[in-house]
N, C-alpha and C positions, 0 to 999 in steps of 0.2 A: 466353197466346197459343196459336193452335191450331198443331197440328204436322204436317207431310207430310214423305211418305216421298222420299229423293233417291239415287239413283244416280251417287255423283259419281268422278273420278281425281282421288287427293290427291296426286300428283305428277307430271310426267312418266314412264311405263314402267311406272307400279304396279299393282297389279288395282284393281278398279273395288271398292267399298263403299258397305254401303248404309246411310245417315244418316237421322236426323230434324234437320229445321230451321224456322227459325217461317215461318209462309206468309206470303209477301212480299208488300207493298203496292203498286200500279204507282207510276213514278215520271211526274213530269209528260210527255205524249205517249208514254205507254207503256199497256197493256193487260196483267192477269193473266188467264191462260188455264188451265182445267180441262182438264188434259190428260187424256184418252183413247184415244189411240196415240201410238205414236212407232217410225218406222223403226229398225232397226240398218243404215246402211251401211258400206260399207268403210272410207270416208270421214272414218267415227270414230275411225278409227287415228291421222289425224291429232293429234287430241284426245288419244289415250290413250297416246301414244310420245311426244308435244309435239314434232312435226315443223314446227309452224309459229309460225314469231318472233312473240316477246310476248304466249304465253296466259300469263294468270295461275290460279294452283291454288288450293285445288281448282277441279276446274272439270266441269262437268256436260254432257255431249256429248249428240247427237240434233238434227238439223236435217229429219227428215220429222214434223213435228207436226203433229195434227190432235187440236182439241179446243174450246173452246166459253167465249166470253169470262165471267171470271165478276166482274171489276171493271174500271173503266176511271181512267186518272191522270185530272188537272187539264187542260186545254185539248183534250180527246179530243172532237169531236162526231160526228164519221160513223162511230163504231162506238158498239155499243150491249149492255149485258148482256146475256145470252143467244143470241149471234149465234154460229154456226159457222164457225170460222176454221180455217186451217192456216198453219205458217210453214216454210217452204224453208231451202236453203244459204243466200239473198241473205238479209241479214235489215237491209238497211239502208246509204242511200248517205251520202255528206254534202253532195251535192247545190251543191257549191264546183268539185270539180277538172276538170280541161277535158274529160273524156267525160262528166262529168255535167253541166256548161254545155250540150252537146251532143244531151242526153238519154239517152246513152249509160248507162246506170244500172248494168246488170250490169257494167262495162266500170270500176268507181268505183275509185279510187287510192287509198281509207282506205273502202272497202265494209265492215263487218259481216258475220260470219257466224256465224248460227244456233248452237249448239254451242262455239265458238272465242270471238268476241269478247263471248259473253255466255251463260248459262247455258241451256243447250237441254231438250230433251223428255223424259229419262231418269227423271222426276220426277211427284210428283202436278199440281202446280199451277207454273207458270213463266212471267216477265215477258217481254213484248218490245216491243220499240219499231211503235208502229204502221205504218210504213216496210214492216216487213215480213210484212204482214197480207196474205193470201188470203181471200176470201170460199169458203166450201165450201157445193155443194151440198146440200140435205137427203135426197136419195135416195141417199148416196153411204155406205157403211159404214166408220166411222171408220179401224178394222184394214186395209180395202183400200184409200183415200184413201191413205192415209199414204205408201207409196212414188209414188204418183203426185206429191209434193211434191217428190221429185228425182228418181227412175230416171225415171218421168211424164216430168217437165216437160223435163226432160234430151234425151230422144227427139224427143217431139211436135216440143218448138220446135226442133230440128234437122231435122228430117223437112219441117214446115212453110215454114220459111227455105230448104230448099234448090235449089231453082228445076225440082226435079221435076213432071212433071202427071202427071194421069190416066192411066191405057192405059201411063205411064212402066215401065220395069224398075230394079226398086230393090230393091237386094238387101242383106241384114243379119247380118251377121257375128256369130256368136256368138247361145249360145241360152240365155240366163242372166238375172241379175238386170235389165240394161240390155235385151236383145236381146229378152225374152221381150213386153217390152212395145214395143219396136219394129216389132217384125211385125206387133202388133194393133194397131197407130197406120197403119203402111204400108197395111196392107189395107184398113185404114177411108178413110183417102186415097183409095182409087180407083189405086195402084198394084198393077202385076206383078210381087209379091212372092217372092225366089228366097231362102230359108233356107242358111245355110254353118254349120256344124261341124263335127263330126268324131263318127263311127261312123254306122252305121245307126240304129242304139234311139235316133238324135235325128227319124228321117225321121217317121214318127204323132204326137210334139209338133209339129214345126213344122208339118205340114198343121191339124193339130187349132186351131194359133193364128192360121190364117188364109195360110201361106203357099202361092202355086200352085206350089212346086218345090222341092226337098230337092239339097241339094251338099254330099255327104258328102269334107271337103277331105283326108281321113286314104284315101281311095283315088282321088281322080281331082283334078286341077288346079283350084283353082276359077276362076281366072282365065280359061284355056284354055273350060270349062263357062260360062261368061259369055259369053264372045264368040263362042260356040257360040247363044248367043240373041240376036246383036246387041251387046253388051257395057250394062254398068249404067249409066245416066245419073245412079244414085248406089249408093255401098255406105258403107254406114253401116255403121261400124267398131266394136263395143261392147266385143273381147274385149280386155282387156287387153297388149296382145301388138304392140310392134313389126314385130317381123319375122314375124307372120302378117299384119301389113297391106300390109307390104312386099310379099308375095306375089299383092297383089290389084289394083294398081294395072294390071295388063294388064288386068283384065277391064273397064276401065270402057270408056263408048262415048267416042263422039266429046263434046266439051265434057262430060265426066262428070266425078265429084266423089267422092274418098275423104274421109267426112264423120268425123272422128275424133270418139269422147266417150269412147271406154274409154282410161281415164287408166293411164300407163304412162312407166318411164323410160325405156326401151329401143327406140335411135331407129329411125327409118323412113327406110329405105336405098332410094331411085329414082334410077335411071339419068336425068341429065333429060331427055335426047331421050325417054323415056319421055313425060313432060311436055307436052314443046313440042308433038311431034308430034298432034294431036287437041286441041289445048288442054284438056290436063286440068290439076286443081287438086288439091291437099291441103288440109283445111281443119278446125278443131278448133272446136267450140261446149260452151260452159263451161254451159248451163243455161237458167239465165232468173231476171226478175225478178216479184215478186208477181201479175203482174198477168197473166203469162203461165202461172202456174199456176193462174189463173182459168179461164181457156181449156183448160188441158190439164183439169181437173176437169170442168169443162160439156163436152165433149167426150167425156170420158170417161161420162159418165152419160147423155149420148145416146145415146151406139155400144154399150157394155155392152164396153169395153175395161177390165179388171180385173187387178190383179197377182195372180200364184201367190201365198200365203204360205204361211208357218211363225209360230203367235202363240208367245209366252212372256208371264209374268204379268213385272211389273215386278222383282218380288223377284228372279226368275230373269236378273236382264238376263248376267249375266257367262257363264249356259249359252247364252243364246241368240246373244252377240257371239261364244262360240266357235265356234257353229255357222256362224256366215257368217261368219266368218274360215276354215274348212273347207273353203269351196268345193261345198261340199255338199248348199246350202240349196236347194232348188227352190220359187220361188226368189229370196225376202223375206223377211225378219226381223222381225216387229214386237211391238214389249210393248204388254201393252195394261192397263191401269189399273183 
């Protein structure tokens, strides 16, 4: 049997190693995929700490895949050999429980994910259920694709959902893995794009990514700086940080919207008269489902919205999850095959 290279955790908390194993067959309504990128997200902590009930070990993490079917199982008909695919965090509902009666998909009680409940993109070749198939565009480069499978789709479809228009002020916290590609989603929307970090040497990225206004939060309020323009009718929250979102809920406008997706334990403290007063909201968006990374791809290949990276070859995966564990990465990780 032929052999490929895997990048797997043989237990919770260990380092990562790299194996050979026989290349896997699809199983019925499943498709094997020639992988040719695969993100590192943070996200893979999960996987590689076993932060989350019932993975089984070893186990093979990566949920930004982009790579190109190269077998299809038993009952497969709308996908086809040689087709360009990617697969996300969703990797699959059971299409039973009461938000999936509802169509609710992302929302599913026993959902699949990519990495977690079945063996992800760390790897030459890799199975998935077709549930969780994206069609990729051909003009899209596998290596830059690839984050758009979650930081992507993660923004877009937050950004899209949030009942901001055109001419809107919508401003985006954080200038990093999520944020970097939020501002070029925002500006491609047709919003009044206001960039938040911290120091000056962020103010030439964020105009370079499309933002009309730099709020450097490490010398002047940004909240205060918001309603100095009207306040945000949305700020999209990327950076990982409670209590810097805490800090931002003044600046929204009237009926505006603190959109959270920078995942974080560390709660978000509002006064609620903060709240009531303007009807404003809090509100977290977990991602999307296949079909919405559709959209964020074609989208993205329209407007020429691209993520920064940093490539590493596969062998390398354990340099390259250090380095975006570092904080350091400007500002993507991807192996590429």
């Amino acid at each position: 049997m032929a052999k490929m290279r895997v990048v797997q955790v043989p237990k919770p908390g260990t380092d990562f190693e790299v194996v050979e194993r026989e290349i896997p067959e699809p199983a019925r309504g499943h498709v094997r995929i020639r992988v040719q990128a695969c993100g590192i997200c943070h996200s893979d902590v999960i996987t590689k700490e076993g932060l989350f009930p019932g993975i089984s070990y070893p186990r093979v993490p990566g949920h930004e895949v982009v790579g190109v079917i190269d077998a299809v199982g038993a009952g497969v008909n709308d996908w086809k050999q040689g087709e360009r695919v990617g697969v996300g965090w969703h990797g699959g509902q059971d299409g039973t429980c009461a938000a999936c009666r509802r169509g609710d998909f992302v929302n599913c009680a026993n959902g699949k994910v990519c990495g977690i409940s079945f063996d992800g993109g760390y790897q030459d070749f890799m199975v998935a259920p077709v549930e969780g198939l994206a069609r990729m565009p051909d003009s899209l480069d596998a290596a830059e694709a690839a984050p758009l499978m979650c930081a992507g789709v993660t923004t877009f479809n937050a950004l899209r959902h949030s009942g901001a228009l055109p001419s809107d002020l919508v401003a985006v916290q954080g200038i990093g893995g999520l944020g970097h590609l939020g501002i070029q989603f925002a500006k491609k929307f047709g919003y009044r794009v206001a960039a938040i970090s911290r120091g000056a040497d962020n103010a030439a990225l964020a105009k370079r990514l499309g933002a009309d206004l730099y709020i450097d939060g490490a010398t002047t309020d940004a909240a205060s700086e918001l309603q100095k323009l009207g306040g945000a009718r949305v700020i999209l929250a990327t950076a990982p940080s409670g209590k810097s979102m805490s800090g931002l809920v003044g600046g929204l406008s009237v009926n505006g919207t603190l959109l959270v997706v920078g995942a974080s334990m560390d709660p978000i403290e509002v006064p609620p008269n903060q709240l009531i007063i303007g009807k404003k909201r809090i509100q977290g968006w977990p991602g999307g489902i296949p079909t919405d990374s559709e959209d964020t791809l074609r989208f993205a290949a329209m407007t020429g919205v691209r993520p920064m990276i940093e490539k590493y070859p596969l062998a390398k995966a354990t340099e390259g999850y250090a380095r975006m564990m570092s904080g350091k990465a400007e500002f993507r990780v991807v192996l590429t095959m």
